[in-house]
C-alpha atoms as an extended CHARMM CRD file, in Angstrom:
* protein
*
        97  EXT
         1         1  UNK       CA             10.2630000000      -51.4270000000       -9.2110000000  PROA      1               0.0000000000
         2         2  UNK       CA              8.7680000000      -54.6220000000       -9.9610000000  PROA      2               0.0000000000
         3         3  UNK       CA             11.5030000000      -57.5240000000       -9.0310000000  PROA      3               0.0000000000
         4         4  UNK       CA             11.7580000000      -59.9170000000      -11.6810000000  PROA      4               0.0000000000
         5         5  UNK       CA             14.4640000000      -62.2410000000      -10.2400000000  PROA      5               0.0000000000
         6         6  UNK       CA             14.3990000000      -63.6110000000       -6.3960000000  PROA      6               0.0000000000
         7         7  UNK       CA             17.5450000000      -63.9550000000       -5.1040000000  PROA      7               0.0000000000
         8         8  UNK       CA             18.9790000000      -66.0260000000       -2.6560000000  PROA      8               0.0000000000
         9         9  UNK       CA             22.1370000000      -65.1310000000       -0.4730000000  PROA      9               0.0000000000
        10        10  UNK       CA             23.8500000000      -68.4210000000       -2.0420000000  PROA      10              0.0000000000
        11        11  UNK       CA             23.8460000000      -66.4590000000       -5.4070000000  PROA      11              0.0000000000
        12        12  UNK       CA             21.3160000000      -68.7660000000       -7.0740000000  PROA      12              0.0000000000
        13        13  UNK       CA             18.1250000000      -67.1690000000       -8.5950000000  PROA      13              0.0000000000
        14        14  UNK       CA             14.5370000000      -67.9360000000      -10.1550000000  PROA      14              0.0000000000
        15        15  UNK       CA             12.4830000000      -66.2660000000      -12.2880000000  PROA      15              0.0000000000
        16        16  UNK       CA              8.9970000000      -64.6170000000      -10.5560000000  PROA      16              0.0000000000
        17        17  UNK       CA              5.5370000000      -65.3980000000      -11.6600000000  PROA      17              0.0000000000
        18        18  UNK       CA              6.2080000000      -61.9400000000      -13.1730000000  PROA      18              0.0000000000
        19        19  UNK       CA              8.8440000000      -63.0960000000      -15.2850000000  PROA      19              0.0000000000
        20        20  UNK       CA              7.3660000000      -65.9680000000      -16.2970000000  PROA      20              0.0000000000
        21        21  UNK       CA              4.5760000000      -64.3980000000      -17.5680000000  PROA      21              0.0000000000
        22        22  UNK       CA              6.5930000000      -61.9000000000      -19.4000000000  PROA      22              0.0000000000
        23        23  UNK       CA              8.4990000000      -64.6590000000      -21.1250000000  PROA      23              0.0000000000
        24        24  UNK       CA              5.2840000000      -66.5620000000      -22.0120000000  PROA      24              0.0000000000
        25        25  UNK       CA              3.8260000000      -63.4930000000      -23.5030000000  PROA      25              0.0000000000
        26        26  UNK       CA              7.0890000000      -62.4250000000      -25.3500000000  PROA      26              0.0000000000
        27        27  UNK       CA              7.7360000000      -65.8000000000      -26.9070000000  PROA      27              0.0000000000
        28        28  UNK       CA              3.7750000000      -65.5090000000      -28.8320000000  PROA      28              0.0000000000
        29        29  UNK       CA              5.0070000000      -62.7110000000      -30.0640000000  PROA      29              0.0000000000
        30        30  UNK       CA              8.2620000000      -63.7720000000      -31.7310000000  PROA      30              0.0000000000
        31        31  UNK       CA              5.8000000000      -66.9190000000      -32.5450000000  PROA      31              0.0000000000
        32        32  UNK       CA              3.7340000000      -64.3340000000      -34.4220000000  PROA      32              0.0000000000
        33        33  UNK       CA              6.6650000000      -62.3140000000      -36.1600000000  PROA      33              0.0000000000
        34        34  UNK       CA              8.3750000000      -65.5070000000      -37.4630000000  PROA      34              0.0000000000
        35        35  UNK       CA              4.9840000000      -66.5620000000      -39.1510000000  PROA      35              0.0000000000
        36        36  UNK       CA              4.9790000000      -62.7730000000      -40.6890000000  PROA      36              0.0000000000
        37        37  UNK       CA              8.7450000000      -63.5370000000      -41.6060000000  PROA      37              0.0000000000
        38        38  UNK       CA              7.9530000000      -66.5430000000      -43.0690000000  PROA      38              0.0000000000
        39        39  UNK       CA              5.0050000000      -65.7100000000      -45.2240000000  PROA      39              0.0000000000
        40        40  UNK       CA              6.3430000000      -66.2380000000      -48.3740000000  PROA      40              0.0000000000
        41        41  UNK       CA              8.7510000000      -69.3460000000      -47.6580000000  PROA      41              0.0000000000
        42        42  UNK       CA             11.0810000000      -70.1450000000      -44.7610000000  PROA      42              0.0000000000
        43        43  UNK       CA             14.1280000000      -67.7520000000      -43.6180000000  PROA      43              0.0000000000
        44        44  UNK       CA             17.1410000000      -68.7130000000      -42.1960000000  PROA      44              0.0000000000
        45        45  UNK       CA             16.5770000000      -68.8700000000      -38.4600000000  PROA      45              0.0000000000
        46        46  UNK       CA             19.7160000000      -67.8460000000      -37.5620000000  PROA      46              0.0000000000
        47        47  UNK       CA             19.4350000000      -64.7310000000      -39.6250000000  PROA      47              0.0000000000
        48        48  UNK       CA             16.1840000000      -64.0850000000      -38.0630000000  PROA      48              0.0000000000
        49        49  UNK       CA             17.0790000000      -64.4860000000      -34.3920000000  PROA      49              0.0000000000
        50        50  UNK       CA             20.1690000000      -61.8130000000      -35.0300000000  PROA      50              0.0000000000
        51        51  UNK       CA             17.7550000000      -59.8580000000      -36.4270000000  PROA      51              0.0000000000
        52        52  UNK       CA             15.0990000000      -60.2580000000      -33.5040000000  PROA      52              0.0000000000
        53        53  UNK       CA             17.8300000000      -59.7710000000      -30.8430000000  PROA      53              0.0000000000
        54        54  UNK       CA             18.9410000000      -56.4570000000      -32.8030000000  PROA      54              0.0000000000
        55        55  UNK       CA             15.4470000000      -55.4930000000      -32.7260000000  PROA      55              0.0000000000
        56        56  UNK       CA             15.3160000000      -55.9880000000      -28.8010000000  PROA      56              0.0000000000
        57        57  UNK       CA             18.6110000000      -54.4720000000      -27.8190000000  PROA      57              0.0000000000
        58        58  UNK       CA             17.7970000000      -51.1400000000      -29.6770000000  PROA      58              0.0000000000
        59        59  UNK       CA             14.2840000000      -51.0210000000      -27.8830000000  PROA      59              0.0000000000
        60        60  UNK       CA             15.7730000000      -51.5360000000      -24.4400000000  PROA      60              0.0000000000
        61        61  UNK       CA             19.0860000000      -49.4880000000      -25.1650000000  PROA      61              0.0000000000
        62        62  UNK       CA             16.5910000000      -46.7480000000      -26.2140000000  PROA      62              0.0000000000
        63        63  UNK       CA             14.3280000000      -46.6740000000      -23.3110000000  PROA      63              0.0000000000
        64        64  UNK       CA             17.1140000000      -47.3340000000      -20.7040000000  PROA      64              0.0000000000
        65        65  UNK       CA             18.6870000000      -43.5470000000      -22.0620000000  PROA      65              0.0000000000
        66        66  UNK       CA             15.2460000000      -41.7490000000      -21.9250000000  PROA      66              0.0000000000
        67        67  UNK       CA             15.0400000000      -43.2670000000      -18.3840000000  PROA      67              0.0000000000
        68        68  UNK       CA             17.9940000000      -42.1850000000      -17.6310000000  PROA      68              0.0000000000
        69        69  UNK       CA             17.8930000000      -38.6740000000      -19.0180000000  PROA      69              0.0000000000
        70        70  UNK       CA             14.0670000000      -38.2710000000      -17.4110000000  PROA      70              0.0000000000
        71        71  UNK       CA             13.3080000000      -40.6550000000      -14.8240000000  PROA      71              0.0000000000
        72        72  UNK       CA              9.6200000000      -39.1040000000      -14.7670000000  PROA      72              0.0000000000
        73        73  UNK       CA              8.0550000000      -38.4970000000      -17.7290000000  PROA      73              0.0000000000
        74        74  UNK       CA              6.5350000000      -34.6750000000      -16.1290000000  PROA      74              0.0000000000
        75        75  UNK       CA             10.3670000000      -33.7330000000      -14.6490000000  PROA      75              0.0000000000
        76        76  UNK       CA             12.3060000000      -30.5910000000      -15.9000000000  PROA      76              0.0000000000
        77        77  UNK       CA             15.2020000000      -31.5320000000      -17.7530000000  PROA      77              0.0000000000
        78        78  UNK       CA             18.3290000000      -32.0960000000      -15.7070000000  PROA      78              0.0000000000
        79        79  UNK       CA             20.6780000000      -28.9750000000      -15.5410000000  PROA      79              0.0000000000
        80        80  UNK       CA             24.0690000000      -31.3520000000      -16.7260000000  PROA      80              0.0000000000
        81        81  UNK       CA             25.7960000000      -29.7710000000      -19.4640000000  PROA      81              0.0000000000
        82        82  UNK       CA             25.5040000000      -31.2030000000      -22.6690000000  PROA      82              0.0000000000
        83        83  UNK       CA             28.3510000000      -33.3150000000      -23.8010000000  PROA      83              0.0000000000
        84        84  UNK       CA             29.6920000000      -30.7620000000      -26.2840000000  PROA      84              0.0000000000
        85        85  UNK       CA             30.6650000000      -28.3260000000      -23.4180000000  PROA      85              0.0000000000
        86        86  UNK       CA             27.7320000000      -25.7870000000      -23.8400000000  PROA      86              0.0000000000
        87        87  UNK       CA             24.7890000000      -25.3130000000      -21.0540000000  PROA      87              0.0000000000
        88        88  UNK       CA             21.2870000000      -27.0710000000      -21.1780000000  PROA      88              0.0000000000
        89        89  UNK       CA             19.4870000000      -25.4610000000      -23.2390000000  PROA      89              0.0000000000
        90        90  UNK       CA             15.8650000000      -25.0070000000      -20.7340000000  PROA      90              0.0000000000
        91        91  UNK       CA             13.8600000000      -22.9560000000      -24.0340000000  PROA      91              0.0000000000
        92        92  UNK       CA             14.2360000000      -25.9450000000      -26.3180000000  PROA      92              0.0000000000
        93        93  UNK       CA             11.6880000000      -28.8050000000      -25.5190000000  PROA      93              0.0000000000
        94        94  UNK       CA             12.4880000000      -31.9700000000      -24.8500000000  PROA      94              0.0000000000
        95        95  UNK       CA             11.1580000000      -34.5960000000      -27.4140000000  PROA      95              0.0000000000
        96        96  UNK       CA             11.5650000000      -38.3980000000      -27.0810000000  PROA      96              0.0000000000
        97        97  UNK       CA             11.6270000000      -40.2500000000      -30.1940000000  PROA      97              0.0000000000
């Protein structure tokens, strides 16, 4: 797993080139979708950065379950029981959305 933090035993941290990068990168995009926002006149920043934040929570929230659920993208599906009580149902195929 790529390490996006380095961490000193005082507690302190800093970002990695890594992260940097990935900050960099992610801030022209919300650059670029706040120009599409405000095509036809400003918006209220606020309401856009809830919105944005929304936006990034559900993609995150979303791929943390399917990681959790199938670590590797080519594994069976885990024999747990599903959370009504019944078995796993093996026949049925797996589908993320």
């Amino acid at each position: 797993m790529t390490q996006l933090f380095t961490r000193q035993p005082s507690g302190d941290s800093e970002w990695t080139d890594e992260a940097a990068a990935i900050c960099n990168s992610f801030a022209d995009s919300v650059r670029f979708a706040m120009k599409e926002a405000e095509l036809d006149g400003p918006v209220d920043l606020r309401d856009l950065q809830t919105i944005m934040k929304s936006a990034i929570d559900d993609v995150i929230h979303h791929e943390m379950i399917c990681r959790r659920l199938r670590p590797n993208e080519d594994a069976q599906p885990r024999g747990e029981r599903g959370t009504q009580g019944g078995d796993w149902n093996e026949k049925v195929p797996y589908e993320m959305t």
